[in-house]
C-alpha positions in Angstrom: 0.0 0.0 0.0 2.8 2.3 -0.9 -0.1 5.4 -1.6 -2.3 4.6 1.2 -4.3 8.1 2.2 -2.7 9.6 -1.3 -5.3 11.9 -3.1 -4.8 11.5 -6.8 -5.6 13.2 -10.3 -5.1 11.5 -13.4 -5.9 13.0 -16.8 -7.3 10.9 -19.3 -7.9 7.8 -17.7 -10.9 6.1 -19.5 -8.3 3.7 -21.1 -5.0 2.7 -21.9 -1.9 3.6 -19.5 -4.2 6.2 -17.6 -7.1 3.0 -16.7 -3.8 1.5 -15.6 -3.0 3.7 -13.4 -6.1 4.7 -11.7 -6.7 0.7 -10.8 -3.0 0.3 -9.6 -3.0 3.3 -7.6 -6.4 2.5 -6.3 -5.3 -0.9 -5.1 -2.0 0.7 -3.6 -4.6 3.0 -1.1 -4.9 6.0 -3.2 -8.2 8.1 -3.6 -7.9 8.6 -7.4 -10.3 11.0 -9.6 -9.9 10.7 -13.1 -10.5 12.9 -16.3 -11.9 11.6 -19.8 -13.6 13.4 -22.6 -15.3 11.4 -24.9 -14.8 7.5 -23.9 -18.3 7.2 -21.6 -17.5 3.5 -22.0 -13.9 3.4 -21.2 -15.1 6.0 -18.1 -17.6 3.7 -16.5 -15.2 0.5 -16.6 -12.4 2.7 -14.9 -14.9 4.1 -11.7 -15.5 0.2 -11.1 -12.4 0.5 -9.5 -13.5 2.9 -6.9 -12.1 5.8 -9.0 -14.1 9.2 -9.8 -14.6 10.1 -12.9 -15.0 14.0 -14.5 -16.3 14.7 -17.9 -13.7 17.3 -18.4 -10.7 18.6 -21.3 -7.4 19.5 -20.3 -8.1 22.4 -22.6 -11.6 23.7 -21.2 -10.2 25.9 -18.1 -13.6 26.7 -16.2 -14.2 23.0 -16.1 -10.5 21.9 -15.1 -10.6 24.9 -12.1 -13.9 23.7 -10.9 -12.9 20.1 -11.1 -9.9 21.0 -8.8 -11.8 23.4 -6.2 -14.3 20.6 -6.0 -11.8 17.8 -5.6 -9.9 20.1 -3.0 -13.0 20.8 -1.1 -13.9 17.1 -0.5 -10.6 15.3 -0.3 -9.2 18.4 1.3 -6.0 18.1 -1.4 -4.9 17.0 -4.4 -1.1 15.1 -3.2 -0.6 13.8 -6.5 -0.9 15.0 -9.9 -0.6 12.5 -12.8 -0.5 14.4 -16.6 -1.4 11.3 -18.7 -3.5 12.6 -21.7 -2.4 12.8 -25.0 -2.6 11.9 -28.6 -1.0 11.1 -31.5 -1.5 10.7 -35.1 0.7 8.5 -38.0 1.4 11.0 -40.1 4.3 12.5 -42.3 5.2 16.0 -42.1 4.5 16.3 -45.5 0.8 15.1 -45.2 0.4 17.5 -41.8 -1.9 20.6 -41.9 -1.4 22.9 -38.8 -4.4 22.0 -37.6 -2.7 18.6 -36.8 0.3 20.2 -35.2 -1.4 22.6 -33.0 -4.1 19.8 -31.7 -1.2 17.7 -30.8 0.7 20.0 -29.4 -2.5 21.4 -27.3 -3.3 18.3 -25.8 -0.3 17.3 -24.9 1.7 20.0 -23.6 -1.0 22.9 -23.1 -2.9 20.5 -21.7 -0.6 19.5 -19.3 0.5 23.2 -18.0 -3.5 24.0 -17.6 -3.7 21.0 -15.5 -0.9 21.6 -13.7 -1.4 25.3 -13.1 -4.6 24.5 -11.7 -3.4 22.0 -9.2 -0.2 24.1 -8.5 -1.5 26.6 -5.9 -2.7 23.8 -3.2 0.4 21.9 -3.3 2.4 25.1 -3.0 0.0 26.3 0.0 0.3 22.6 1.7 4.3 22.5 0.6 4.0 19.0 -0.2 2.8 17.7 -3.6 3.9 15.3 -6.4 3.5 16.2 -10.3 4.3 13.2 -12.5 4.0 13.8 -16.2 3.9 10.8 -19.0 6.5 11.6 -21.5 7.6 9.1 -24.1 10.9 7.0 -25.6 10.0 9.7 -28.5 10.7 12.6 -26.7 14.0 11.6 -25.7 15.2 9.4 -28.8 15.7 9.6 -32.1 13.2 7.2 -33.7 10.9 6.9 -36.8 7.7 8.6 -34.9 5.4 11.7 -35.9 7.2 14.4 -35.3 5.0 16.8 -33.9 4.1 13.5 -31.0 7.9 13.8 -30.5 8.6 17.2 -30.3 5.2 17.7 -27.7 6.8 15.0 -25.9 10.2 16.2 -25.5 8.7 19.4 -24.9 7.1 17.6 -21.9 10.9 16.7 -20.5 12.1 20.4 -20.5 8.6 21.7 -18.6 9.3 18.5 -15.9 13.1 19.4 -15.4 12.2 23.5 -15.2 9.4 23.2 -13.3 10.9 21.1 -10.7 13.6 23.4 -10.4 11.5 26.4 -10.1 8.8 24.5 -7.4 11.6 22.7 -5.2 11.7 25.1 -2.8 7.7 24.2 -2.0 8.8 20.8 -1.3 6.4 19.6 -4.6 8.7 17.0 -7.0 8.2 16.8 -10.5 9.3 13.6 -12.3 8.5 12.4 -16.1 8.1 8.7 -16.8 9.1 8.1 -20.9 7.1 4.6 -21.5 8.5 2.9 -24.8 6.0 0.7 -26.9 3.0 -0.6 -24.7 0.3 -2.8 -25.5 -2.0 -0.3 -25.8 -2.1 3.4 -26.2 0.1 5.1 -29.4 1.5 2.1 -30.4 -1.5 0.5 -31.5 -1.5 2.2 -35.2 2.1 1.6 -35.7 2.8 -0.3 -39.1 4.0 -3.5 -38.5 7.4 -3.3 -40.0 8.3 -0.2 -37.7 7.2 -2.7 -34.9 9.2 -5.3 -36.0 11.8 -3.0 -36.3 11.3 -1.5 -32.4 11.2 -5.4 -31.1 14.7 -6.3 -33.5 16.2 -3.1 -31.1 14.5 -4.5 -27.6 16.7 -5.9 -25.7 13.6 -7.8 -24.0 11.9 -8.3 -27.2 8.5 -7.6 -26.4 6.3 -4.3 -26.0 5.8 -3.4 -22.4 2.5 -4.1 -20.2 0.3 -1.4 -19.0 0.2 -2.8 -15.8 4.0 -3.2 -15.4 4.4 0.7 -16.1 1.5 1.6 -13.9 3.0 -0.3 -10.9 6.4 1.8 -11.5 4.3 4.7 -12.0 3.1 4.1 -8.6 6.2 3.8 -6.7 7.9 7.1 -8.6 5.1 9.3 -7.1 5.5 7.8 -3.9 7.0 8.6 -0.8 9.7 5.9 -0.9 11.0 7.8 -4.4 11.1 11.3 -1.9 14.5 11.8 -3.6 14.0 12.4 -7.0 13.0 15.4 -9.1 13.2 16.9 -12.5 14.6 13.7 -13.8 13.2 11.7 -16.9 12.6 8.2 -16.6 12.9 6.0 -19.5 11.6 2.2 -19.5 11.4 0.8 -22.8 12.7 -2.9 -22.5 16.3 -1.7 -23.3 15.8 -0.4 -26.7 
């Protein structure tokens, strides 16, 4: 029970490595609330596991600020912030309008400095606090991936390791976990020769599990992992 009495937001947790998350943090003690905007389905199998669910975008402010006064109000705090939505599309820069770029790059990083503004002020007031964001073996490697998914995701490194600089000195850590290929989530689109191709370089030779990440997920915003900040975490099999 390594987040027993832990009060914890994840964004975009109706599937994938944020459903993950919210039923291995659940089972490890935490209180966990949850964002999804769309997957109604995906929302309803992820608050069987005692998680609460917010119809909400990390890009619709009014509804993030009123998600977080309301969580604040009934847990009392938020301890631990988990920035976990994002998307991706397969596509060559050639074949990519603006419109594609600037969704990407909305969800994945604005999104993530709405949210975390937003949840910033508490954890600053308290002085305690953990801010994990979900980066990517894209952001921090040179591989055949969409580019504007890589740049928002090494985009997402430089906001951890400034941010944890700048909030230190409120005792709130910032870490980034960079997940490689996954069962499910990004990697599900990928042709199958660039997957043969990512397996051929995996030292393991196999994708990883949600479940395995969302277990380490678990113990880097924990209190045993109280001293580490600003650093990004890749697991990806050895690739």
């Amino acid at each position: 029970m390594i987040l027993k009495d832990k009060r914890v937001l994840v964004t975009g947790a109706s599937r994938g490595l944020g459903a993950a998350m919210a039923r291995v943090f659940t089972s490890e003690g935490a209180r966990v609330a949850f964002t999804y905007t769309r997957d109604e389905e995906g929302a309803r199998e992820t608050e069987k596991t005692g998680a609460r669910a917010f119809m909400c975008s990390v890009l619709d402010v009014p509804a993030t600020d009123a998600m977080v006064r309301e969580l604040e109000s009934s847990w009392g705090a938020i301890d631990i912030l988990v920035n976990n939505a994002g998307l991706s599309q397969n596509l060559p820069v050639a074949l990519m309008e603006e419109e594609d770029w600037d969704r990407v790059m909305d969800v994945n990083v604005k999104g993530t400095f709405l949210t975390t503004r937003a949840v910033l002020p508490g954890m600053v007031r308290r002085k305690a606090g953990t801010i994990l964001n979900i980066g990517s073996l894209a952001g921090v490697r040179m591989l055949e991936a969409p580019v504007h998914y890589c740049a928002s995701k090494a985009a997402i490194k430089g906001l951890t390791e400034a941010l944890a600089k700048e909030v230190a000195r409120h005792g709130i850590r910032v870490v980034c976990l960079a997940p490689g290929l996954l069962e499910d989530g990004v990697g599900r689109n990928l042709p199958e020769h660039r997957l043969k191709d990512y397996l051929k370089h995996c030292a393991l030779g196999r994708v990883g599990t949600l479940e395995e990440v969302a277990a380490f997920a678990a113990f880097l915003v924990s209190d045993a992992n109280s001293y580490m900040t600003g650093e990004t975490v890749v697991m990806d099999g050895g690739v």
